[in-house]
C-alpha positions in Angstrom: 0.0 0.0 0.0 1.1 3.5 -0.5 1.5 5.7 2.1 3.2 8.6 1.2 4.5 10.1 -2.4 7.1 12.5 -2.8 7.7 14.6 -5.9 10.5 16.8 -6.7 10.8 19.2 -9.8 9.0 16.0 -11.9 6.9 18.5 -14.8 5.6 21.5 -13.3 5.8 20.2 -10.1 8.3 22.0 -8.1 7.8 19.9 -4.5 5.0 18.0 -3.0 4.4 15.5 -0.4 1.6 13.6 0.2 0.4 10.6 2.8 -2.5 8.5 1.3 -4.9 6.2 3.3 -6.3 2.5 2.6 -9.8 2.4 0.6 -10.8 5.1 -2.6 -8.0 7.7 -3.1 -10.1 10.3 -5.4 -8.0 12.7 -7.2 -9.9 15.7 -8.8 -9.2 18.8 -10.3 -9.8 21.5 -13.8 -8.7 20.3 -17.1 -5.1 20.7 -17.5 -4.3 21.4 -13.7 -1.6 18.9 -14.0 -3.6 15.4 -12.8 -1.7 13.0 -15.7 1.3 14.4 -14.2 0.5 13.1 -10.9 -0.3 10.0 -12.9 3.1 10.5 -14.8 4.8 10.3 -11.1 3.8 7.2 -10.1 4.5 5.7 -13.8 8.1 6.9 -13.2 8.3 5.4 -9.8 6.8 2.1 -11.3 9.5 1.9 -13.8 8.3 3.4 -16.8 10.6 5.0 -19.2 11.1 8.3 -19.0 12.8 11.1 -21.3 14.6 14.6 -19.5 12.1 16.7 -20.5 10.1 15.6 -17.2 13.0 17.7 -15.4 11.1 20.6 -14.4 12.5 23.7 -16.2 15.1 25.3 -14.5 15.7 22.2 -12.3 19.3 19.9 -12.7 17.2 16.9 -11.7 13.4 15.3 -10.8 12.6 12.9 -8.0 10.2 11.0 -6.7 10.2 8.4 -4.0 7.6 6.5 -2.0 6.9 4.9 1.4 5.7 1.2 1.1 3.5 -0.9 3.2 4.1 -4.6 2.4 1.7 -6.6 3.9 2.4 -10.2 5.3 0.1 -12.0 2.8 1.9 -10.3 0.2 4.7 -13.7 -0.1 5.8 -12.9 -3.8 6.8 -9.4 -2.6 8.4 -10.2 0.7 10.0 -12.7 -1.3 11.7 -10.6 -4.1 13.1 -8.2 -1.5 14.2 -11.3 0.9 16.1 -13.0 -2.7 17.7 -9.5 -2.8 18.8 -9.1 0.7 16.5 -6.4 1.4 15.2 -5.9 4.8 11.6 -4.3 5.4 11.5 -1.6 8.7 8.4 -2.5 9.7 6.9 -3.7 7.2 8.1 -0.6 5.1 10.1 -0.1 2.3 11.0 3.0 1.1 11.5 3.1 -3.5 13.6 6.1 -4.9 14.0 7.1 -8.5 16.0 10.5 -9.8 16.6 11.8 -12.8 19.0 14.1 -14.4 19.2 16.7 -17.2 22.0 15.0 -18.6 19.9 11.6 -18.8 21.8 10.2 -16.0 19.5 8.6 -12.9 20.0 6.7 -10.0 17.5 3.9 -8.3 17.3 2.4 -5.2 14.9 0.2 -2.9 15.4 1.2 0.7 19.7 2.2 0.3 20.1 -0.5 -2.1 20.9 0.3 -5.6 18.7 -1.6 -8.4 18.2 -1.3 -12.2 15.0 0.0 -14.1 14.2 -3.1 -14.5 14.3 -4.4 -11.1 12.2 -1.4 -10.0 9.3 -2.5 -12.9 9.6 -6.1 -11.5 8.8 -5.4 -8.0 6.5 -2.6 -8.0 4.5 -4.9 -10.6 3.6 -7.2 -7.4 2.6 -4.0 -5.8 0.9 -2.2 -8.2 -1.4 -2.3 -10.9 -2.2 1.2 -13.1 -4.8 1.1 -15.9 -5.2 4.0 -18.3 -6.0 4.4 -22.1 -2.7 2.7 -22.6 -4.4 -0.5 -21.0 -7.4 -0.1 -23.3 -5.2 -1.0 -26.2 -4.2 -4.4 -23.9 -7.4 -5.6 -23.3 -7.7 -5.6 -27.5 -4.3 -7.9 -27.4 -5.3 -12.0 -27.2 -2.1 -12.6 -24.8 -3.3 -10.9 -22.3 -6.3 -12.6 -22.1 -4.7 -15.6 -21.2 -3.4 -13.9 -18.5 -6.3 -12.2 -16.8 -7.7 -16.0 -16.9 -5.3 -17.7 -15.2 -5.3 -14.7 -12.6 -9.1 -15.3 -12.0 -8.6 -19.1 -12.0 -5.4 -19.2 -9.6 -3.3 -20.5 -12.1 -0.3 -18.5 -12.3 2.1 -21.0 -10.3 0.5 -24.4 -12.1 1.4 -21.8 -15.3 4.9 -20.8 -14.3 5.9 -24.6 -13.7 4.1 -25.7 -16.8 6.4 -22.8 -18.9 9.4 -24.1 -16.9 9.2 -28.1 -17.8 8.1 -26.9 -21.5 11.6 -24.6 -21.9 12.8 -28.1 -20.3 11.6 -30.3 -22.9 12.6 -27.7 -25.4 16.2 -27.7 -24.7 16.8 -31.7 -24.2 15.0 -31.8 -27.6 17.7 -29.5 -28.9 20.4 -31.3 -27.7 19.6 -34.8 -29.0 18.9 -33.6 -32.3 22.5 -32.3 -31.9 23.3 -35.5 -30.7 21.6 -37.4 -33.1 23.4 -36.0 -36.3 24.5 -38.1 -38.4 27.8 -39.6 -37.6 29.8 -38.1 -40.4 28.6 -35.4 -39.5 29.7 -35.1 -36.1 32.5 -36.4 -36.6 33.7 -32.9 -39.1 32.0 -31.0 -36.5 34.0 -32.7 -33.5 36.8 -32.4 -36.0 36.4 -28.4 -36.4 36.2 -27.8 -32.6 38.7 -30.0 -31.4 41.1 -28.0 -33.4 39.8 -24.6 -32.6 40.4 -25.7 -28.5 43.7 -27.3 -29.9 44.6 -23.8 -31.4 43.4 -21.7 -28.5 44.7 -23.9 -25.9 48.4 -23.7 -28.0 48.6 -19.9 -28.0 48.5 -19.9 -24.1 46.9 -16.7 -23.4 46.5 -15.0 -19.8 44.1 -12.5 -19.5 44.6 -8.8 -20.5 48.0 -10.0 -22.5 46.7 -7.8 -25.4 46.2 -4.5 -23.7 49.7 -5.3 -22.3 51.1 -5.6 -25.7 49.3 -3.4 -27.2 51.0 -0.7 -24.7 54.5 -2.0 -25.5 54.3 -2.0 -29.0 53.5 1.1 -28.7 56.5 2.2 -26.4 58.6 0.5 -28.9 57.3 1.8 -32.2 58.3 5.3 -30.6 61.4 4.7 -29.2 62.7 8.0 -31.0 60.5 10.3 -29.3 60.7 8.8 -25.8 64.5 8.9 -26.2 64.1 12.2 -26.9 61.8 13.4 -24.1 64.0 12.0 -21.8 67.0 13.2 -23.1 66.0 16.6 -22.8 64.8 15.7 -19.5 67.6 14.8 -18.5 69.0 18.2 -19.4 66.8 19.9 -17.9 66.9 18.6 -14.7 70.2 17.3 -13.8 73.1 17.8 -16.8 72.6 21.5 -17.5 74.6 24.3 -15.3 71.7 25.4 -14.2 69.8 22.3 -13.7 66.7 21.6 -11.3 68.6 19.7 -9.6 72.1 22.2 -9.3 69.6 24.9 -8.5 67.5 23.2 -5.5 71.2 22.4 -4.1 72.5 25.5 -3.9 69.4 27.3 -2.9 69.5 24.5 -0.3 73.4 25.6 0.4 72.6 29.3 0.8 69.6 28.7 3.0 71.5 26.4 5.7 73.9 29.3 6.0 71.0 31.7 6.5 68.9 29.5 8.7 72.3 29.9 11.2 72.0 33.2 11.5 68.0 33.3 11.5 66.4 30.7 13.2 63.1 31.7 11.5 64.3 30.5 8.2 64.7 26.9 9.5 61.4 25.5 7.8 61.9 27.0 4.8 65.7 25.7 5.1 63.9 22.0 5.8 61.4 22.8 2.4 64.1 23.4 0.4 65.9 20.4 1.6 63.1 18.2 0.7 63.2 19.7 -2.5 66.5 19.0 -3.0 66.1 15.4 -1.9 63.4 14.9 -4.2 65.2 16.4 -7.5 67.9 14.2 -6.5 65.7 10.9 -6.1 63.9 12.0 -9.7 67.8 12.0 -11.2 68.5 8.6 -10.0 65.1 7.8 -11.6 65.7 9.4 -14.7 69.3 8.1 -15.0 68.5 4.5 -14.7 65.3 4.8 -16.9 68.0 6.1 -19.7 70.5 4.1 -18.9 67.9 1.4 -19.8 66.4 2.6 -22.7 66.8 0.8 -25.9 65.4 -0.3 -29.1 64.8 -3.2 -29.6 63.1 -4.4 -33.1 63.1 -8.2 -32.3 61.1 -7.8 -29.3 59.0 -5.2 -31.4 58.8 -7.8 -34.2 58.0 -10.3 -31.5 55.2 -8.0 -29.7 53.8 -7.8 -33.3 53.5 -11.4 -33.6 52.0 -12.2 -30.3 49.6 -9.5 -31.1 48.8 -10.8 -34.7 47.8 -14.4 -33.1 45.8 -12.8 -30.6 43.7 -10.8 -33.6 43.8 -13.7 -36.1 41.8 -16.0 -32.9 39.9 -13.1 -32.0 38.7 -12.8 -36.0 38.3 -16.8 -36.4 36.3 -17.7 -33.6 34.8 -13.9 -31.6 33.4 -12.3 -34.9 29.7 -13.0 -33.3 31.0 -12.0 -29.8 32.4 -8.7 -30.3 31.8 -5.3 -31.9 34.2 -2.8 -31.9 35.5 -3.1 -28.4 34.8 -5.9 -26.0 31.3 -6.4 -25.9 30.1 -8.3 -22.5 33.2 -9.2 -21.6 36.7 -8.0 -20.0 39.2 -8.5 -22.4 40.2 -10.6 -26.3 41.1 -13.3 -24.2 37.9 -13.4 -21.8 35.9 -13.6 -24.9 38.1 -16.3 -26.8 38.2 -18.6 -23.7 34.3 -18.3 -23.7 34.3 -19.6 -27.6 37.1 -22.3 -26.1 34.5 -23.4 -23.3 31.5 -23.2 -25.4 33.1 -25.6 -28.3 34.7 -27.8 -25.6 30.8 -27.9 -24.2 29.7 -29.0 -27.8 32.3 -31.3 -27.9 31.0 -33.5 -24.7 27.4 -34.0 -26.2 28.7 -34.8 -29.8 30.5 -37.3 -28.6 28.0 -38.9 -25.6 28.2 -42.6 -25.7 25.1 -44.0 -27.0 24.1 -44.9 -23.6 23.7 -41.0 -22.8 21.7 -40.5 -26.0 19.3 -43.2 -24.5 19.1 -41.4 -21.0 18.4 -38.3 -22.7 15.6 -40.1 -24.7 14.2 -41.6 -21.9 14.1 -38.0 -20.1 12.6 -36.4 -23.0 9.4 -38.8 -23.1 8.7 -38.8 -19.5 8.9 -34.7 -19.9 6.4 -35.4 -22.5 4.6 -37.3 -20.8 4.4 -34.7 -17.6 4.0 -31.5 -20.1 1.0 -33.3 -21.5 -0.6 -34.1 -18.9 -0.1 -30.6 -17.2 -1.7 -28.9 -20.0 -4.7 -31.2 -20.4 -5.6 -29.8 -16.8 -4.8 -26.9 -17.4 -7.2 -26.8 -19.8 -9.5 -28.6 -17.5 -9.3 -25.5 -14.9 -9.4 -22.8 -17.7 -12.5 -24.3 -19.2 -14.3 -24.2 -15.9 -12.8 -21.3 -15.0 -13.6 -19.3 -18.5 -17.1 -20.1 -17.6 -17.5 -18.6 -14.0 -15.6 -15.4 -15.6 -18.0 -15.2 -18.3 -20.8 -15.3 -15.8 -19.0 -13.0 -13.6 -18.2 -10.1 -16.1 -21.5 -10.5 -17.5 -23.4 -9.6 -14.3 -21.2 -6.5 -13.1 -21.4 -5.1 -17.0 -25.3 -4.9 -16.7 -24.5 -3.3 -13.2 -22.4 -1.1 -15.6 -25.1 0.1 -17.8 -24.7 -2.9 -20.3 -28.0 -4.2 -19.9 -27.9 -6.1 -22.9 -24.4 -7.4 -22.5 -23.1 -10.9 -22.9 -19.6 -11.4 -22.0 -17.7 -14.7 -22.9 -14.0 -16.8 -23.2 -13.6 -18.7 -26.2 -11.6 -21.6 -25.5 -9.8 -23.1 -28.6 -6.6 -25.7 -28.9 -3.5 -24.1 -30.5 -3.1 -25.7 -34.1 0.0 -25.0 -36.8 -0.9 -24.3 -40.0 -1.3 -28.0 -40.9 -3.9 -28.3 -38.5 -1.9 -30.3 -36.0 -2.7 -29.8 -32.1 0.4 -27.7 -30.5 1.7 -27.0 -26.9 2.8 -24.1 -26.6 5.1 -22.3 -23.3 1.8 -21.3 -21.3 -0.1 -24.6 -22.6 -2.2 -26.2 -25.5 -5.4 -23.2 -25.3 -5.9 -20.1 -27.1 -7.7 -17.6 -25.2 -9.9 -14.8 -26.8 -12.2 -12.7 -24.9 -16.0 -11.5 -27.0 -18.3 -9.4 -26.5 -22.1 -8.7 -27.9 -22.9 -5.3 -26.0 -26.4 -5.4 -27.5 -29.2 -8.0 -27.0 -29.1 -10.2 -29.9 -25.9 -9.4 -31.7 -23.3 -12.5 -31.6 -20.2 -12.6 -29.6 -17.3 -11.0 -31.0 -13.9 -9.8 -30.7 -13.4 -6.7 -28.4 -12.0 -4.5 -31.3 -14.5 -4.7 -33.3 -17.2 -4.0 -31.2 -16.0 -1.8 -28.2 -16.3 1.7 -28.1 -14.1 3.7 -25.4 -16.5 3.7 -22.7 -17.5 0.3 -23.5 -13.6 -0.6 -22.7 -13.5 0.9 -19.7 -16.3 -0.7 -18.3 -15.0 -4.4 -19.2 -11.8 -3.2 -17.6 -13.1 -2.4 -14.2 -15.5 -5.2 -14.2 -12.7 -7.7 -15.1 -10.3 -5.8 -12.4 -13.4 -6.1 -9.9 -13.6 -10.2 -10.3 -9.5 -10.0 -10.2 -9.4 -8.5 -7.1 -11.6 -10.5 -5.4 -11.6 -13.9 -3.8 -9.3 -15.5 -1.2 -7.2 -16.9 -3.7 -6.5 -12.9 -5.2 -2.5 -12.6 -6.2 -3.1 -9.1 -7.6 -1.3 -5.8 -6.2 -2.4 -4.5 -3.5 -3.0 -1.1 -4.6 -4.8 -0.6 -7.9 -5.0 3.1 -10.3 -7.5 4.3 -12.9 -6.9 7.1 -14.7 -9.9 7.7 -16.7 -11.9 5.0 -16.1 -15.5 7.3 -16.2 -14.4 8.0 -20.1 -17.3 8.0 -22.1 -20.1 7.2 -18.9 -22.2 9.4 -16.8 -25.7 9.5 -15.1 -26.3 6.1 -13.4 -23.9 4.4 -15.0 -21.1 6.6 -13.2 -22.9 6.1 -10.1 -22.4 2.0 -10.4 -19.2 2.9 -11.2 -18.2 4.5 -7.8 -20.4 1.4 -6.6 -17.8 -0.6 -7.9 -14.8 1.4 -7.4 -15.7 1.1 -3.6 -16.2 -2.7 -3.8 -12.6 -2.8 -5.2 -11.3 -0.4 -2.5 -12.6 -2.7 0.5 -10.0 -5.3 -0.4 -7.8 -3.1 -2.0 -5.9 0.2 -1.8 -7.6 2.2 -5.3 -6.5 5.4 -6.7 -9.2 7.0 -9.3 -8.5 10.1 -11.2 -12.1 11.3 -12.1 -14.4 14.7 -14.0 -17.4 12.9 -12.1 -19.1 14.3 -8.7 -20.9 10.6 -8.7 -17.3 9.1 -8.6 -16.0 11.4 -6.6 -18.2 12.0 -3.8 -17.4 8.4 -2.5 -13.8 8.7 -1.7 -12.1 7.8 2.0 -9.4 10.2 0.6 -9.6 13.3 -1.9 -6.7 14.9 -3.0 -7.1 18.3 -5.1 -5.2 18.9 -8.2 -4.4 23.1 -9.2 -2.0 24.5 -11.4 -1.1 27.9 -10.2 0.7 30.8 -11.8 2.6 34.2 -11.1 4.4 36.5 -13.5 7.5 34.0 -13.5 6.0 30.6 -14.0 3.5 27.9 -13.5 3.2 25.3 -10.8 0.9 22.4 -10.4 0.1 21.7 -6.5 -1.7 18.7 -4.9 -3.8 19.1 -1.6 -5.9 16.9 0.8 -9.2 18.4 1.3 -11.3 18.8 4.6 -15.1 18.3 4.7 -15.6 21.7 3.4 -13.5 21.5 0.5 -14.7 18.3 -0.7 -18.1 19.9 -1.2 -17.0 22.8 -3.2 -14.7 20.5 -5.2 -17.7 18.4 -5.7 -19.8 21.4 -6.6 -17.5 22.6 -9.1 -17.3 19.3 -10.7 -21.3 19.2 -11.2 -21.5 22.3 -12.7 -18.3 24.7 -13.1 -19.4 26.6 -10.2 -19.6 26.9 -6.4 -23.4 28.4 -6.5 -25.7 27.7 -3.9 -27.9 25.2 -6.1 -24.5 23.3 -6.9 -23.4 23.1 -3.2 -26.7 21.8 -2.1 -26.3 19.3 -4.4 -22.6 18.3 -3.4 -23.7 17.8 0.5 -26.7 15.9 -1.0 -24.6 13.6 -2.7 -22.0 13.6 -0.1 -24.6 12.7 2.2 -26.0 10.0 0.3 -22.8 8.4 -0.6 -19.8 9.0 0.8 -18.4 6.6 2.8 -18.5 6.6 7.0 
């Protein structure tokens, strides 16, 4: 649950901090005060992407952070941050997300540092936002395989199904790589055994490029560095009036002064040091010279090396690299991984027989368990399909669809040839109709479903999903827009509904309706305000009073007596105790 939000320069807003409660958040306010960007807020915290221009203008970086409530029955949360080693306090955790002008961000749950996509992955268990963008998911068939095997409890008996199928998919794979024919194994054995051979041969240690790479270097300009440190040389410890001849007699001079002045006896000791340390950088300097030499067989040699190290690197890394290293450390790290991948290859091509039969014998009993999994699967999703038909059906006629008939369709994945398939999630396709009028026949939600329509088959199938003992939905749900295209009784259902959600759930609504809104445990005003410099959008709670204007202004643009009468009427009738 969320229980407090924190933005920072995110848009037009400059700082804002709010504390939200369990049950209906409502949050109201004019056309373009600035509620999508309250809405954009949490997106960002949830992991969306997100472009600099959300920086608020004249700010070096946005931020937003949030304070957690992860409740006990929540297991598939408590569990990601347990895998992670992070600890609740109290049952809190605490999500931060900044970003930059320059594009650069930072993300972390509690201290700890995670990547976008670690943030998306947890607050997914937590959270659940629908908006227009979701319309245009409830028109896409996979998803509607997945709102089933929500309703029906199915997602662990799914994720165990997908994990013996990838299984079975990969033993598969390796027999038939197993099973070539023998010839053919034999030139493939033949090809890797002598790529390992060749690696193996050239001995290479990690970072031994880079190494030579710097050397041949040093040695290809052996001219230059013998100059540079020939004049050098000069300059510091040959020439009359050398660093280093200078430092000593300035050194000389001041141990005679220091004598007669006490006070000069630090700066005696400074000179000193300096002296010492010209002296030490001539020793240094003389036996780097005295060393310096050019060497073209070790040059030629460096060469070499390197040449073998490009000519494996080309032979057996031309998929593995780009340019620099890609993925990995160094030449080498990449070539041993093409070593250790053929040597891999190697060991199945040449399994004994009696392998090959193991493997076979594991790949029918997986075929055996995949089957059977997915025939009840489709046993569950059958009966399950039917009690969400039933289900949807009922709250869309609560939902103004009186003459609506809501169903799953059911039907066995074939290939082109006609031939029943499994596929990861099972042998069913899932497709969700609709007839919104009495009379018309079922079909797909595209091509019958207006906006409104949408919306209302969203919140009735997030009404069943969030229901039931079994429920592994987040805990805290958001609908931005969800009274598009309704009004009149139908809104009024809809904040019927809203609050059904809201007694299981923590729900956020952004809403134009007084019907919707008047039945909120929490309402939080949106305003954008301005001066003669700029434009800021602030976010309040409002008191008794306030709700009633708000309310008033939502049912007819005004705050007149007639409009205010009819807030505290509604507010009377409906708002929660």
């Amino acid at each position: 649950m969320l229980e407090e939000l924190s933005v920072r320069n995110y848009a037009l807003v400059e700082n804002l901090t709010l504390t939200f409660e369990a049950g209906l958040n409502i949050i109201t306010g004019e056309t373009g005060a600035g509620k999508s960007i309250i809405v954009g807020a949490l997106g960002f915290l949830l992991g969306a992407k997100a472009a600099v221009d959300c920086v608020r203008t004249g700010a070096e970086e946005a931020g937003v952070s949030a304070v957690l409530f992860v409740v006990k029955e929540h297991h598939d949360a408590r569990l990601w941050l347990s895998a992670r080693d992070i600890n609740l306090e109290d049952g809190r955790v605490i999500v931060r997300r900044s970003l930059k002008t320059t594009g650069r961000g930072s993300i972390f749950i509690q201290n700890i540092p995670v990547t976008r996509n670690d943030l998306a992955e947890f607050m997914a268990l937590l959270f659940d936002i629908h908006g227009q963008h979701e319309h245009e998911s409830l028109l896409r068939r996979e998803t509607h395989r997945q709102y089933l095997d929500r309703f029906a409890a199915l997602e662990n008996e799914v994720t165990e199904f997908n994990a013996r199928f990838i299984e079975l998919a990969e033993k598969r794979k390796t027999i038939e790589a197993a099973q070539s024919s023998t010839r053919e194994r034999e030139v493939r054995i033949e090809l890797l055994s002598f790529a390992v051979d060749e690696i193996e041969k050239a001995a290479l240690k990690l970072g031994e490029s880079r190494e030579l790479e710097a050397e041949a270097s040093r040695l290809a300009s052996f001219e230059k560095l013998a100059a540079a440190i020939e004049n050098a040389a000069r300059t510091h410890f040959e020439d009359g009036v050398s660093v280093l001849s200078l430092s000593r007699k300035a050194r000389s001079v001041l141990e005679n002064a220091a004598a007669l002045d006490m006070s000069l006896s630090s700066l005696e000791q400074r000179f000193s040091n300096l002296y010492f340390e010209a002296d030490d950088l001539a020793a240094e300097l003389r036996s780097y010279r005295d060393k310096l030499s050019f060497d073209p067989a070790r040059l030629e040699a460096v060469e070499e090396r390197l040449s073998l190290i490009y000519k494996l690197k080309k032979k057996y890394c031309a998929d593995k690299l780009s340019g620099e290293t890609k993925g990995f450390s160094s030449l080498e790290e990449a070539i041993f991984a093409y070593r250790d991948e053929a040597q891999a290859e190697i060991a199945v091509l040449s399994a004994s027989e009696e392998n090959r039969e193991k493997l076979k014998t594991e790949i029918a009993a997986l075929e055996k368990d995949v089957t059977l999994r997915s025939r009840a699967l489709t046993a569950q999703r059958t009966a399950a399909s039917e009690r969400l038909s039933s289900e949807i059906s009922t709250i869309l006629k609560r939902l103004g669809m009186n003459g609506a008939r809501f169903a799953v369709r059911l039907a066995p994945k074939e290939s082109a040839a006609g031939r029943m398939l499994l596929g990861p999630y099972g042998a069913d396709d899932v497709e969700f109709l609709i007839s919104a009028n009495t009379g018309e026949p079922l079909k797909e939600l595209a091509r019958i479903a207006s906006g409104g329509e949408l919306s209302r088959v969203m919140l009735a199938i997030k009404t069943v999903l969030s229901g039931g003992a079994a429920d592994s939905s987040p805990d805290t749900l958001i609908f931005d827009e969800i009274d598009t295209g309704i009004g009149g009784e139908v809104a009024i259902v809809v904040g019927e509904e809203l609050v059904n959600i809201a007694r299981r759930k923590q729900v956020f609504c952004i809403t134009h309706l007084a019907s919707i809104a008047c039945r909120a445990h929490h309402h939080v005003l949106v305003e954008k305000v301005s001066d003669e410099r700029r434009t800021v959008t602030t976010v309040h709670s409002l008191g008794a009073d306030a709700r009633r204007d708000e309310i008033a202004r939502l049912l007819s643009g005004d705050k007149g007596p007639v409009a205010l009468a009819h807030a505290a009427e509604l507010l009377a009738k409906y708002a929660p105790a």
